[in-house]
N, CA, C and O atoms as a GROMACS GRO file, in nm:
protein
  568
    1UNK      N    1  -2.061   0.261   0.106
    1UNK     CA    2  -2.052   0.160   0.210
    1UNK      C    3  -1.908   0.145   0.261
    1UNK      O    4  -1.876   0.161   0.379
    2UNK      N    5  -1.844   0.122   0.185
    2UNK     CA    6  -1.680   0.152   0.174
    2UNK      C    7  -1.621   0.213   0.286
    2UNK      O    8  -1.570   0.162   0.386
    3UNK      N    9  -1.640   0.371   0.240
    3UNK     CA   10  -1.647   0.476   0.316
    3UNK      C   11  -1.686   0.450   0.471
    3UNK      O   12  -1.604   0.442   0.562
    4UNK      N   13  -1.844   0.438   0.485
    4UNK     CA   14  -1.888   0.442   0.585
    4UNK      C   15  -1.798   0.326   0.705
    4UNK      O   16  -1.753   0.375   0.808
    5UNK      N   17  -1.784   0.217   0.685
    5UNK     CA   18  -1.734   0.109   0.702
    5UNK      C   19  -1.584   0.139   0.770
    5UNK      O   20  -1.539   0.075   0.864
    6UNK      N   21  -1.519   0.243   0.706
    6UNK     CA   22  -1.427   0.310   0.740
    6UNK      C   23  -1.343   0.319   0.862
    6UNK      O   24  -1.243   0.269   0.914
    7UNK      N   25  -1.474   0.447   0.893
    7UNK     CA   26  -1.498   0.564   0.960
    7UNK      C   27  -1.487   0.506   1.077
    7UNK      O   28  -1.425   0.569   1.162
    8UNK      N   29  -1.542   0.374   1.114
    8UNK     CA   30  -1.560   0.329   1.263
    8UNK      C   31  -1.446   0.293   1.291
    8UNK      O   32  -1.440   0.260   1.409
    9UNK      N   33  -1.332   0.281   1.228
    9UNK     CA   34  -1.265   0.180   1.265
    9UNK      C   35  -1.083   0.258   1.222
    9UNK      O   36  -1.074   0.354   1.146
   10UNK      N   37  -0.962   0.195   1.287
   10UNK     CA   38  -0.858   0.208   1.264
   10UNK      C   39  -0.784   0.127   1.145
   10UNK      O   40  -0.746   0.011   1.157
   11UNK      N   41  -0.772   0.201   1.035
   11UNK     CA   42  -0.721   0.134   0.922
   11UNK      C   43  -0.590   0.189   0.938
   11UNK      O   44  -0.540   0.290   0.989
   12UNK      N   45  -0.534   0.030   0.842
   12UNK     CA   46  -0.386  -0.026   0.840
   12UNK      C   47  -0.318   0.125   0.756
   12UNK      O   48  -0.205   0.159   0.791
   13UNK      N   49  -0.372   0.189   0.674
   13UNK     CA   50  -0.314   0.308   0.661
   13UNK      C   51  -0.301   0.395   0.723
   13UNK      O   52  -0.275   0.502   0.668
   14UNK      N   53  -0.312   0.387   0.859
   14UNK     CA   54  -0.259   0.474   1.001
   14UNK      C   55  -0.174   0.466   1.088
   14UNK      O   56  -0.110   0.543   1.160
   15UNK      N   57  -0.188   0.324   1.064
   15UNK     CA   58  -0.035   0.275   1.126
   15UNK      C   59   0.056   0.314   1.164
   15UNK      O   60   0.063   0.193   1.187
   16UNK      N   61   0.148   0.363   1.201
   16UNK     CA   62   0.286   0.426   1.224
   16UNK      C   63   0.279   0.599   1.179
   16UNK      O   64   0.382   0.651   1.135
   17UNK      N   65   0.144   0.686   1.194
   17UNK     CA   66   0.175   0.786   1.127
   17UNK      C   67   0.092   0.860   1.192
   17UNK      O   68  -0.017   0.816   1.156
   18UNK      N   69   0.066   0.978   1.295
   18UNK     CA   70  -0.024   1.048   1.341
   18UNK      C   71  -0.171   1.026   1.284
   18UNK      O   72  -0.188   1.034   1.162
   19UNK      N   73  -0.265   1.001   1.359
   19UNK     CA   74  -0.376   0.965   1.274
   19UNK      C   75  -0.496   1.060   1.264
   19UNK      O   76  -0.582   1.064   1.176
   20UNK      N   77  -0.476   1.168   1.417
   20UNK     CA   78  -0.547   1.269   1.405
   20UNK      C   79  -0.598   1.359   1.295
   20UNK      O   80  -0.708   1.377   1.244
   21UNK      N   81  -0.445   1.425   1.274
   21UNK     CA   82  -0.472   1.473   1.140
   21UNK      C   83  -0.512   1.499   0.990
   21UNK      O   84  -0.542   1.606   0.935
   22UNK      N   85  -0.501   1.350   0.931
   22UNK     CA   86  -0.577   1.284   0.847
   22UNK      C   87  -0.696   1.248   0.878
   22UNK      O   88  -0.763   1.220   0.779
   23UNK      N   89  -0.750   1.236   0.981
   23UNK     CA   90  -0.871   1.231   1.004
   23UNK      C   91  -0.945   1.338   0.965
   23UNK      O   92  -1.023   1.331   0.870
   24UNK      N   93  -0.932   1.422   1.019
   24UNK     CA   94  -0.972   1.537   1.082
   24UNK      C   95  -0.954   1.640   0.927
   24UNK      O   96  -1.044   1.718   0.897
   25UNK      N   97  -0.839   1.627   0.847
   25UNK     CA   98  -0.825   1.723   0.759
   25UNK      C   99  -0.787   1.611   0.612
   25UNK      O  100  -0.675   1.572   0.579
   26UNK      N  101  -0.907   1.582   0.549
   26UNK     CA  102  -0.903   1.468   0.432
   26UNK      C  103  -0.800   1.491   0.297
   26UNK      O  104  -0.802   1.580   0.212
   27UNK      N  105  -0.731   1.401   0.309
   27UNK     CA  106  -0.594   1.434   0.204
   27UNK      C  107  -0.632   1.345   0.085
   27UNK      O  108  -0.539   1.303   0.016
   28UNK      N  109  -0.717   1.322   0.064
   28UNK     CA  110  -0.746   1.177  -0.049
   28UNK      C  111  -0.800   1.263  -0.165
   28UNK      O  112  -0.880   1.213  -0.244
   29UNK      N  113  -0.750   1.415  -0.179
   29UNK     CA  114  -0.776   1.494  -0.320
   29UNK      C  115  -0.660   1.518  -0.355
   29UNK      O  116  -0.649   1.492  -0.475
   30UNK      N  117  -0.552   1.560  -0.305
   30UNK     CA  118  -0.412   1.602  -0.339
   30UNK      C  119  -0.381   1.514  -0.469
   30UNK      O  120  -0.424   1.402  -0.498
   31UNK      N  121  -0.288   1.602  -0.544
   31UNK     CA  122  -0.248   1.551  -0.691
   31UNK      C  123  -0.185   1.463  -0.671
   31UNK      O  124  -0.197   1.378  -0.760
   32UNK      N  125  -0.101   1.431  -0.573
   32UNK     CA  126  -0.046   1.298  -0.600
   32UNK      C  127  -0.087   1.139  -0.544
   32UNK      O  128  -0.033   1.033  -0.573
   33UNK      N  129  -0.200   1.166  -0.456
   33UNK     CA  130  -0.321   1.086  -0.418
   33UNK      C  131  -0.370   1.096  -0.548
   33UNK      O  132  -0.367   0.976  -0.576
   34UNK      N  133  -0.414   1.154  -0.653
   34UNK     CA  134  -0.510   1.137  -0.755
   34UNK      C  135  -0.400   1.049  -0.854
   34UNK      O  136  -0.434   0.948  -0.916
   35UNK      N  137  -0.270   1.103  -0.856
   35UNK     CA  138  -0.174   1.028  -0.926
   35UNK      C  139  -0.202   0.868  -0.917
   35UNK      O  140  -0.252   0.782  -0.989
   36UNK      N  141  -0.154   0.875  -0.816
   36UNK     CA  142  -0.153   0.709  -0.724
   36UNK      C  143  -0.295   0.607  -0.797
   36UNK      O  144  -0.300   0.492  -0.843
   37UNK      N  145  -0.384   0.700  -0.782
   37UNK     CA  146  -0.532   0.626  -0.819
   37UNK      C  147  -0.529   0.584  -0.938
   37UNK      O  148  -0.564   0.469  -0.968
   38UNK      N  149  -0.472   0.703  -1.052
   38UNK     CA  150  -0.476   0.650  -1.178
   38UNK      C  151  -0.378   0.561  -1.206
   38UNK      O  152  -0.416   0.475  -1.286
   39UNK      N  153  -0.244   0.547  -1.164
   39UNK     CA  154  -0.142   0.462  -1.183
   39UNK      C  155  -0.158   0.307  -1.166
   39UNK      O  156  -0.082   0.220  -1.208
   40UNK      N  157  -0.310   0.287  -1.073
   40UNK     CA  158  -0.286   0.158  -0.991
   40UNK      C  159  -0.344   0.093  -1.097
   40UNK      O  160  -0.273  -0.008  -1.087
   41UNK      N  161  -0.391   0.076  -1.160
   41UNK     CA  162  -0.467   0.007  -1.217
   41UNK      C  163  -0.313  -0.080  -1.333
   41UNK      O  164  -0.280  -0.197  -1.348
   42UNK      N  165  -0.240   0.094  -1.407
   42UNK     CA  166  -0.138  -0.011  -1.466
   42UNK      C  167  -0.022  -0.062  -1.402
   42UNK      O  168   0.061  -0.145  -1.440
   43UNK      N  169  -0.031  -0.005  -1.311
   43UNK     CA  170   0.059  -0.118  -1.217
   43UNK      C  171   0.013  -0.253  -1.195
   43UNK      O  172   0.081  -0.353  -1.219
   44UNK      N  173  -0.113  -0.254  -1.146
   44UNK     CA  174  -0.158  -0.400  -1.132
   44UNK      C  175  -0.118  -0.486  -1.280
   44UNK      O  176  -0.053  -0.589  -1.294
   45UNK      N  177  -0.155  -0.437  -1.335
   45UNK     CA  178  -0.096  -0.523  -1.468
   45UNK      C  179   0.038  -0.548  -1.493
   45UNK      O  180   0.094  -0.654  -1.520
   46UNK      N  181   0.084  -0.432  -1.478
   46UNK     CA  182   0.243  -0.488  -1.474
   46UNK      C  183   0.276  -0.586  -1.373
   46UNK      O  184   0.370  -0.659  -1.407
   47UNK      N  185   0.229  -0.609  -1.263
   47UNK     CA  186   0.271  -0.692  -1.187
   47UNK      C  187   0.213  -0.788  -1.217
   47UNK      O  188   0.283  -0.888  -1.204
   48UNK      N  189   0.072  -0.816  -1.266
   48UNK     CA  190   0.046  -0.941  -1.268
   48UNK      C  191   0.180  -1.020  -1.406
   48UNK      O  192   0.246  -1.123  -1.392
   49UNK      N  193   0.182  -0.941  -1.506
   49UNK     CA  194   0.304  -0.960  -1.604
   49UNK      C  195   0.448  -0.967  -1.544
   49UNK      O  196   0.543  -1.024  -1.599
   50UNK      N  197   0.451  -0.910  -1.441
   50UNK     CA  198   0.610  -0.928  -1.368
   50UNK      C  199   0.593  -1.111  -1.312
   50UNK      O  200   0.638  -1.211  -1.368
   51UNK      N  201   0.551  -1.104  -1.247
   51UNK     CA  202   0.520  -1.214  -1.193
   51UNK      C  203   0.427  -1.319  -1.234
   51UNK      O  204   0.403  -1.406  -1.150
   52UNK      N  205   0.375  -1.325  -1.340
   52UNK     CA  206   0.302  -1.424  -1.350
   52UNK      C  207   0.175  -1.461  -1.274
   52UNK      O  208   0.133  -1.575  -1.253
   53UNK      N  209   0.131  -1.364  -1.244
   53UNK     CA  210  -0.012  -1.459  -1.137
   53UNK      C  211  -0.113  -1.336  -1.149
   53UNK      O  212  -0.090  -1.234  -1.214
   54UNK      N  213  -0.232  -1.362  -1.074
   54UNK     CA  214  -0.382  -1.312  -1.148
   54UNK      C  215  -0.394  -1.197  -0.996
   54UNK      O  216  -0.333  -1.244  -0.900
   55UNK      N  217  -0.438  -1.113  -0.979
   55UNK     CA  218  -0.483  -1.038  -0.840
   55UNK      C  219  -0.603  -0.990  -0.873
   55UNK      O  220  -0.624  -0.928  -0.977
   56UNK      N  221  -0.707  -1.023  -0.768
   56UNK     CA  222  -0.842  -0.946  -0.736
   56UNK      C  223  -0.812  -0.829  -0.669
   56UNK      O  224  -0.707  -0.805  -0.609
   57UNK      N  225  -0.969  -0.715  -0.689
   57UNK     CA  226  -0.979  -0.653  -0.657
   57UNK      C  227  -1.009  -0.677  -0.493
   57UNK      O  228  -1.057  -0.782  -0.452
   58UNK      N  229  -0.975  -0.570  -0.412
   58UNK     CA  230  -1.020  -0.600  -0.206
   58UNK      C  231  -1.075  -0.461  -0.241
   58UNK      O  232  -1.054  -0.364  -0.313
   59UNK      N  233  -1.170  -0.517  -0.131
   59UNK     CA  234  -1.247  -0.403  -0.051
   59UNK      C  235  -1.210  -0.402   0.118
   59UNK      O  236  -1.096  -0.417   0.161
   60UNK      N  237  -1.318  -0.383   0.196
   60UNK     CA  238  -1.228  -0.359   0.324
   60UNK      C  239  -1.169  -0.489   0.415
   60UNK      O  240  -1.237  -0.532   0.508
   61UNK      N  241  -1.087  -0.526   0.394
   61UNK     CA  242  -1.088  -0.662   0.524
   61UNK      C  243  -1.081  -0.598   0.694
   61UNK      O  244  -1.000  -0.516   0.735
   62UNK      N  245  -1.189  -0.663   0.772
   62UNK     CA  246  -1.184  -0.651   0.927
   62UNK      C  247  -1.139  -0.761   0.942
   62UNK      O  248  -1.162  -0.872   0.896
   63UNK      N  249  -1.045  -0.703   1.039
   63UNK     CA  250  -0.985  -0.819   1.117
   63UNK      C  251  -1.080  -0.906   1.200
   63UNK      O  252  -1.179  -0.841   1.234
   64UNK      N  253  -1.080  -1.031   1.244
   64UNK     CA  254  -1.147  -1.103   1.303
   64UNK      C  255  -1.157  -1.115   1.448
   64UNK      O  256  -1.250  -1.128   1.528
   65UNK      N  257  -1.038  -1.106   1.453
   65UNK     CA  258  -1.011  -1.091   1.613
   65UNK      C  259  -1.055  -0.930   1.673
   65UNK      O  260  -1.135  -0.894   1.759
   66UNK      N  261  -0.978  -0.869   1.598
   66UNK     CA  262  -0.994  -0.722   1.653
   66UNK      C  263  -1.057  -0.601   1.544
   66UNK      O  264  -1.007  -0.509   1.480
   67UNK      N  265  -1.224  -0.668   1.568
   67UNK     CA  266  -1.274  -0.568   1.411
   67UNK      C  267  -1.283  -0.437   1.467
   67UNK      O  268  -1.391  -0.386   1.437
   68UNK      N  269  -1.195  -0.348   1.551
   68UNK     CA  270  -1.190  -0.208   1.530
   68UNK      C  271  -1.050  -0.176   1.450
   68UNK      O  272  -0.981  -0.074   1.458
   69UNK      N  273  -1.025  -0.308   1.363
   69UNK     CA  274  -0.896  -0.276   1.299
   69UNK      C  275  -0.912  -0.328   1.155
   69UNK      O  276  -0.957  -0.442   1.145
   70UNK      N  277  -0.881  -0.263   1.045
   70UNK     CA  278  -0.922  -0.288   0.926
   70UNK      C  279  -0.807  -0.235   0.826
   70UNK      O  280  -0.723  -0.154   0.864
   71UNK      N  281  -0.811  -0.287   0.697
   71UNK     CA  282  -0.709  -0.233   0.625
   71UNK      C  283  -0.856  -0.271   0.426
   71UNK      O  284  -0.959  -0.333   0.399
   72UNK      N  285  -0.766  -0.190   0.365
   72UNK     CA  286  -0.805  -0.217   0.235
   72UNK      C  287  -0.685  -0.259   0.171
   72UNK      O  288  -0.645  -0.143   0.174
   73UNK      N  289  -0.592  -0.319   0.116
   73UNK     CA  290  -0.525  -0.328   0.035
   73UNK      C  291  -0.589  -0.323  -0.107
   73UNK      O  292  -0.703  -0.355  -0.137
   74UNK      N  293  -0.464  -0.262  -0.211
   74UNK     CA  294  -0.484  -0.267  -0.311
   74UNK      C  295  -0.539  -0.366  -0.378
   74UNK      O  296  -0.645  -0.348  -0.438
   75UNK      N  297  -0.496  -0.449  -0.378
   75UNK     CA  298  -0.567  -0.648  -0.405
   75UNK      C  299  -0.522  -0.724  -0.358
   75UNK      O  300  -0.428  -0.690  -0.286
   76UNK      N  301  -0.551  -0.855  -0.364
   76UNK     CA  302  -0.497  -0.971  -0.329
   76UNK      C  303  -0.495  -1.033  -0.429
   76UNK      O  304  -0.574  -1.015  -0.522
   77UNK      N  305  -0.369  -1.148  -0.425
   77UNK     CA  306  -0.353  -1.272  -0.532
   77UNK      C  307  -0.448  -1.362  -0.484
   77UNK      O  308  -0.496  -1.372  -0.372
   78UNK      N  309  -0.474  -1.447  -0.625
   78UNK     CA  310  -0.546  -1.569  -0.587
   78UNK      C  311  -0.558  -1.689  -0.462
   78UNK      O  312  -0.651  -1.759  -0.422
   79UNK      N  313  -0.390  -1.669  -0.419
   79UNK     CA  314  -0.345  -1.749  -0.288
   79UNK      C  315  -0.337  -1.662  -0.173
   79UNK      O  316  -0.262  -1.688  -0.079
   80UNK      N  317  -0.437  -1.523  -0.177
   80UNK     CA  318  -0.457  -1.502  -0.023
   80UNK      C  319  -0.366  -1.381  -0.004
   80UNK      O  320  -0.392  -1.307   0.091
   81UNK      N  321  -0.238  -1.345  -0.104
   81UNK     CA  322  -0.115  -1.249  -0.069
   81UNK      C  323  -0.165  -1.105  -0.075
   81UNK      O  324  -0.193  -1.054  -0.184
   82UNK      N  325  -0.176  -1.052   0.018
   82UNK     CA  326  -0.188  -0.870  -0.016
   82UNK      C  327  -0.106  -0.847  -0.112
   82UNK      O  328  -0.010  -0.917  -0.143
   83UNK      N  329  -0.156  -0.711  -0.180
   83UNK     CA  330  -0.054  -0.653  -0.293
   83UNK      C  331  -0.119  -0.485  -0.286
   83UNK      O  332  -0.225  -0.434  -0.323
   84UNK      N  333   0.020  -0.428  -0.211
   84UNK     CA  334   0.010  -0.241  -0.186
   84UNK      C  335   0.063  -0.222  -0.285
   84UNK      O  336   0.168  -0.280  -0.311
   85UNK      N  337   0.000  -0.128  -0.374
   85UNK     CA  338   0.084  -0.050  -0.499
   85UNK      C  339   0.125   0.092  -0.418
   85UNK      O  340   0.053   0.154  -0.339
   86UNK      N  341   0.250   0.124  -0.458
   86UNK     CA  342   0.260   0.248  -0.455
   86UNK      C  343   0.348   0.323  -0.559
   86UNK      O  344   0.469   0.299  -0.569
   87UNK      N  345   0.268   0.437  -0.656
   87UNK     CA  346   0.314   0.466  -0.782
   87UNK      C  347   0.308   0.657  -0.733
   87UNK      O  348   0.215   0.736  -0.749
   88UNK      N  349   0.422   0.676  -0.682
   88UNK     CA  350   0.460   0.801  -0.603
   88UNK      C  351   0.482   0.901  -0.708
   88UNK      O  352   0.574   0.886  -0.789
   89UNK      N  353   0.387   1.025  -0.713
   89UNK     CA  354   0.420   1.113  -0.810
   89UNK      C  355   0.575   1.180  -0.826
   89UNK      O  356   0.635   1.202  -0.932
   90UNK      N  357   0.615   1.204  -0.706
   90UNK     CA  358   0.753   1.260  -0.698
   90UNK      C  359   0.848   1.156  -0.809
   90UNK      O  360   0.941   1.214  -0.866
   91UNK      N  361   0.832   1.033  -0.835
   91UNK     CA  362   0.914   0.976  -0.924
   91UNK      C  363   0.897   0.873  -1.030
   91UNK      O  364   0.941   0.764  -1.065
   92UNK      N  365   0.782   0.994  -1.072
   92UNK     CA  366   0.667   0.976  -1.210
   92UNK      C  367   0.790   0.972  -1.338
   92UNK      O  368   0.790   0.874  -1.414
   93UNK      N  369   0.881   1.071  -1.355
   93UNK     CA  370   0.931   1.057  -1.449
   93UNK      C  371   1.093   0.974  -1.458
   93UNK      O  372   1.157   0.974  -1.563
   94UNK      N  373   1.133   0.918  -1.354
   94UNK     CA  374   1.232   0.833  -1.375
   94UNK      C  375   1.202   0.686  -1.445
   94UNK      O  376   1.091   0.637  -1.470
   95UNK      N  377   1.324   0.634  -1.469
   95UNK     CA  378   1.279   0.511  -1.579
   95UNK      C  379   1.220   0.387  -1.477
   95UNK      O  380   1.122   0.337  -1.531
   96UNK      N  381   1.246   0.336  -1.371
   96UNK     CA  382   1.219   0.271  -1.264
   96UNK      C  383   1.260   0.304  -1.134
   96UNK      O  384   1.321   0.403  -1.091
   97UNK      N  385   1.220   0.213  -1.084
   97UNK     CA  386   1.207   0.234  -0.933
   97UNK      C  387   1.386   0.213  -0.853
   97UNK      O  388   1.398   0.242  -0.734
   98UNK      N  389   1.450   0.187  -0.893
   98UNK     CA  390   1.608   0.172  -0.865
   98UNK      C  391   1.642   0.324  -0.892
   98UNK      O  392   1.695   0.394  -0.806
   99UNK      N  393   1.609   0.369  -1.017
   99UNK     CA  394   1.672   0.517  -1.043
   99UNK      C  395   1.632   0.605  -0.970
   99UNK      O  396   1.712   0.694  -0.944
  100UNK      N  397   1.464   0.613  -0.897
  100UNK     CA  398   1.425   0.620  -0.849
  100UNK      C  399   1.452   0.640  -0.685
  100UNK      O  400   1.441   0.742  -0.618
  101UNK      N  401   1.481   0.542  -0.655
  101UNK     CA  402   1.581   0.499  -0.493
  101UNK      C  403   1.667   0.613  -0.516
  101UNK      O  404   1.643   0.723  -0.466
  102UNK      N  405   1.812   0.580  -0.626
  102UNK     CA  406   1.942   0.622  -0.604
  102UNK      C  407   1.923   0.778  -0.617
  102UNK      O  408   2.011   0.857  -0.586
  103UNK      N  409   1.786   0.819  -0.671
  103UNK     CA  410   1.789   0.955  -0.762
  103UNK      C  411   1.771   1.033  -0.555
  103UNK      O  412   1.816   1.144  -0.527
  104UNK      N  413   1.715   0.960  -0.471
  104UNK     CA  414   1.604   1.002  -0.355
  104UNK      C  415   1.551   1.071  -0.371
  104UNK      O  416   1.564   1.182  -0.318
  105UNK      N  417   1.418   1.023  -0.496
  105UNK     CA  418   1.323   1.052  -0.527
  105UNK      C  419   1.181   0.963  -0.463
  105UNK      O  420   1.064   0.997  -0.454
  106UNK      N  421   1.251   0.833  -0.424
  106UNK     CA  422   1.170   0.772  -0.339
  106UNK      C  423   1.227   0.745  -0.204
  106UNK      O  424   1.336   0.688  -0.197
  107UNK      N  425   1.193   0.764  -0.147
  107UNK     CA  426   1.308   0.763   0.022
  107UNK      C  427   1.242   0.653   0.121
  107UNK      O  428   1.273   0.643   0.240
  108UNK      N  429   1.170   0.592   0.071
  108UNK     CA  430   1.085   0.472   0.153
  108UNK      C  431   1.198   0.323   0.130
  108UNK      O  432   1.222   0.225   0.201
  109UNK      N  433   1.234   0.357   0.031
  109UNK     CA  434   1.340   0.207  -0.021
  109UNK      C  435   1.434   0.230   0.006
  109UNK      O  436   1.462   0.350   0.009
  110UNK      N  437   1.550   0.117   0.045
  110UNK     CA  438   1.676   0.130   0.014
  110UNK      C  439   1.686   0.012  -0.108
  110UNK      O  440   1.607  -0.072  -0.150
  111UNK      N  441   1.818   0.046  -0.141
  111UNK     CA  442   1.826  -0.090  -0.196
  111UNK      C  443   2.027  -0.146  -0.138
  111UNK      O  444   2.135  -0.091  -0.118
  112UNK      N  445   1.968  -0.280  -0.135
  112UNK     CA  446   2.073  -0.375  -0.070
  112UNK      C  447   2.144  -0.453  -0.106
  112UNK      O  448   2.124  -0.563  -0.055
  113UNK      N  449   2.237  -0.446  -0.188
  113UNK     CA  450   2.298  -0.580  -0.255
  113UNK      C  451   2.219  -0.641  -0.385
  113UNK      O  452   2.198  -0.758  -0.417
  114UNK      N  453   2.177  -0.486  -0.461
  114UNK     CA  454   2.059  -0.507  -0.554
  114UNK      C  455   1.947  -0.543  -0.508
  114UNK      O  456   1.870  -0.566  -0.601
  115UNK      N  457   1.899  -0.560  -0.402
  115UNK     CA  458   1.744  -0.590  -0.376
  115UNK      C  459   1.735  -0.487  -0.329
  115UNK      O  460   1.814  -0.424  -0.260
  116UNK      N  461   1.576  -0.449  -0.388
  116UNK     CA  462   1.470  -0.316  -0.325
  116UNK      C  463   1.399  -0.378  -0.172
  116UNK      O  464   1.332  -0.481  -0.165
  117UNK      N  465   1.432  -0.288  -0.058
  117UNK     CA  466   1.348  -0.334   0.052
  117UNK      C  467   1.350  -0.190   0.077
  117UNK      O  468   1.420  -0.093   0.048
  118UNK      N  469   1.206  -0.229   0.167
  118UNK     CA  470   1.124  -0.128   0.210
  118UNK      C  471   1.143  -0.090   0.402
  118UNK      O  472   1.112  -0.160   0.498
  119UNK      N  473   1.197   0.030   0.396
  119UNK     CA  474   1.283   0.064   0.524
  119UNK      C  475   1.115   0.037   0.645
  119UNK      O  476   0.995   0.064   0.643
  120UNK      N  477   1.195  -0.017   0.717
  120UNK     CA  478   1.069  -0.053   0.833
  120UNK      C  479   1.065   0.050   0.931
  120UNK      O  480   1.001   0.045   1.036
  121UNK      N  481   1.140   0.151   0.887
  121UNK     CA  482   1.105   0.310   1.013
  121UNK      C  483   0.975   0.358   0.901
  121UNK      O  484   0.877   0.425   0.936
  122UNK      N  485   0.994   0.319   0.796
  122UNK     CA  486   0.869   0.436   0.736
  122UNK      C  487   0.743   0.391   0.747
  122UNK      O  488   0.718   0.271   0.744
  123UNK      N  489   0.661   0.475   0.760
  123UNK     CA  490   0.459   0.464   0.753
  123UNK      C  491   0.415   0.368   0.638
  123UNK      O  492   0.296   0.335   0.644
  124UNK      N  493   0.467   0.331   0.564
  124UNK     CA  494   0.422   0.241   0.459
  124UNK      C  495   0.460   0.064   0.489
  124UNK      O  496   0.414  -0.035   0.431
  125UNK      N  497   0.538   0.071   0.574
  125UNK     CA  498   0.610  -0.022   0.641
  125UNK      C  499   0.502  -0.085   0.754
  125UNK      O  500   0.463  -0.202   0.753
  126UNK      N  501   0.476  -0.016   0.821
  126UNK     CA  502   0.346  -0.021   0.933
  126UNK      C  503   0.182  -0.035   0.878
  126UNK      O  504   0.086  -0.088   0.934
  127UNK      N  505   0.188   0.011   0.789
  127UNK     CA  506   0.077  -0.018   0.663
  127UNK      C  507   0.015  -0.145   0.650
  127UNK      O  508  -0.092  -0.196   0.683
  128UNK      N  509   0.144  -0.188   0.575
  128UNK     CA  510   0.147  -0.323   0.500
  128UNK      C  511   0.127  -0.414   0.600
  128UNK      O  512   0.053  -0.511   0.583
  129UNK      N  513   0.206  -0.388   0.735
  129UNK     CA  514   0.182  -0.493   0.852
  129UNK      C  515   0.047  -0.499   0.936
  129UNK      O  516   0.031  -0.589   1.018
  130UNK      N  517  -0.033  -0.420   0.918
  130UNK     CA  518  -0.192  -0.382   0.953
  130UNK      C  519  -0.239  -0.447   0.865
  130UNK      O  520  -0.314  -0.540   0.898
  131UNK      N  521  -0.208  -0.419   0.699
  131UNK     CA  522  -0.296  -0.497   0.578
  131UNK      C  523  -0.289  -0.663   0.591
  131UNK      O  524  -0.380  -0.746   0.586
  132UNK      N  525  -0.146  -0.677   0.609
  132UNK     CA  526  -0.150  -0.827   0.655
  132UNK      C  527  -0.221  -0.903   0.754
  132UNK      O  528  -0.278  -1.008   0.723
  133UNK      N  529  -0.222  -0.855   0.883
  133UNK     CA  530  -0.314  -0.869   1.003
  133UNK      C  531  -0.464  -0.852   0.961
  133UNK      O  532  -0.537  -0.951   0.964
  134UNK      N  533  -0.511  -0.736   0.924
  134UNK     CA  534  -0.634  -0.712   0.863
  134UNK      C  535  -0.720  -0.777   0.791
  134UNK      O  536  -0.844  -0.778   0.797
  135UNK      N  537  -0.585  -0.875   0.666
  135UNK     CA  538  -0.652  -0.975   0.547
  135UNK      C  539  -0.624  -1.073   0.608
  135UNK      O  540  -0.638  -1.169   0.532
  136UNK      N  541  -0.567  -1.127   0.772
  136UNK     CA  542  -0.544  -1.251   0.835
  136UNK      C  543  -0.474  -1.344   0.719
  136UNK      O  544  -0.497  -1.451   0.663
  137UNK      N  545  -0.353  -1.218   0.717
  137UNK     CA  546  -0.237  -1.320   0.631
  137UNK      C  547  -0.091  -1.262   0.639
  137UNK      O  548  -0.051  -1.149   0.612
  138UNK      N  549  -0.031  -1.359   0.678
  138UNK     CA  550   0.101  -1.318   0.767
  138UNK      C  551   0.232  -1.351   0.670
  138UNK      O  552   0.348  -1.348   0.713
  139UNK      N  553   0.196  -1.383   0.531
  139UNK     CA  554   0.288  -1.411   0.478
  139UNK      C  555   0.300  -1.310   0.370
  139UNK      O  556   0.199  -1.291   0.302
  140UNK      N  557   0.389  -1.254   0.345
  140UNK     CA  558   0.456  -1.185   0.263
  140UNK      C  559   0.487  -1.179   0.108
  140UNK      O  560   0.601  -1.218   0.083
  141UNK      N  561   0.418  -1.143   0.008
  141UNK     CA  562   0.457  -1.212  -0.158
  141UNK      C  563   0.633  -1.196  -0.154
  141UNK      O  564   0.720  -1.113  -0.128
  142UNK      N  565   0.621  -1.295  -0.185
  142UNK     CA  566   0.814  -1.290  -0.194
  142UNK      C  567   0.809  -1.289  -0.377
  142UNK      O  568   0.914  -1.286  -0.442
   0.00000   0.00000   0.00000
C-alpha cells in the first residue's frame, strides 16, 4: 500500500535532486540504501536516549493542501517533530559524526562553532523541508 501510495505522487525525497532518474531506474537495493535500513532502527534508539523523548513509527504523510505532495519520514516524536535518520555507509567506520564531517566522509554537514548543521545546497536539505510540509509541521526538533 505504501508503495503504491507512492507512485502517484511527488515525495519529499525528490526534492532538490533530479527526479527522473530515480524514478525510472530504482536505487532502493544499493548496499548503502540496505546499510541505511539496517542502521535506522539503532539510531532511533540512540536518539530517543540522546534526547530523552519517545518517536513513532510514520508511514506516508500527504500533504493536505497539496496531496500530489507527500513525504515519509523516518518517525515522528510524540509532539508532532519529524525525525530523518541518516546513517551513511561511507562513514560506517568513524567514531561519530564530527570525525566524520572533518574526515569528508560526510559532506552534507558542516560544522560551525561546534554545531553540526546541515548545508542547505544539499538534497537532504530539500528533503527534510518537503517532510516538514508533508507532516504539516514547520517546526524543526531543535
Amino acid at each position: 500500500m505504501w508503495r503504491l501510495e507512492r507512485l502517484s505522487r511527488l515525495t519529499a525525497i525528490n526534492f532538490g535532486k533530479n527526479t527522473i532518474y530515480p524514478i525510472l531506474y530504482n536505487s532502493f537495493n544499493s548496499k548503502s540504501v540496505q546499510y541505511g535500513w539496517d542502521m535506522e532502527n539503532i539510531a532511533k534508539k540512540h536518539f530517543e536516549q540522546l534526547y530523552g523523548i519517545h518517536v513513532n513509527a510514520c508511514g506516508l504523510c500527504i500533504d493536505k493542501d497539496y496531496p500530489y505532495l507527500a513525504a515519509s519520514p523516518d518517525a515522528m516524536t510524540d509532539n508532532n517533530k519529524v525525525v530523518e535518520i541518516k546513517a551513511p555507509f561511507a562513514a560506517k567506520d568513524t567514531l561519530n559524526i564530527h570525525e566524520a564531517v572533518e574526515s569528508c566522509k560526510i559532506k552534507y554537514c558542516t560544522i560551525d562553532n561546534g554545531k553540526l548543521k546541515l548545508k542547505r545546497t544539499h538534497d537532504y536539505f530539500y528533503q527534510i523541508q518537503g517532510q516538514l510540509l508533508g507532516a504539516n509541521t514547520h517546526l524543526p526538533l531543535k
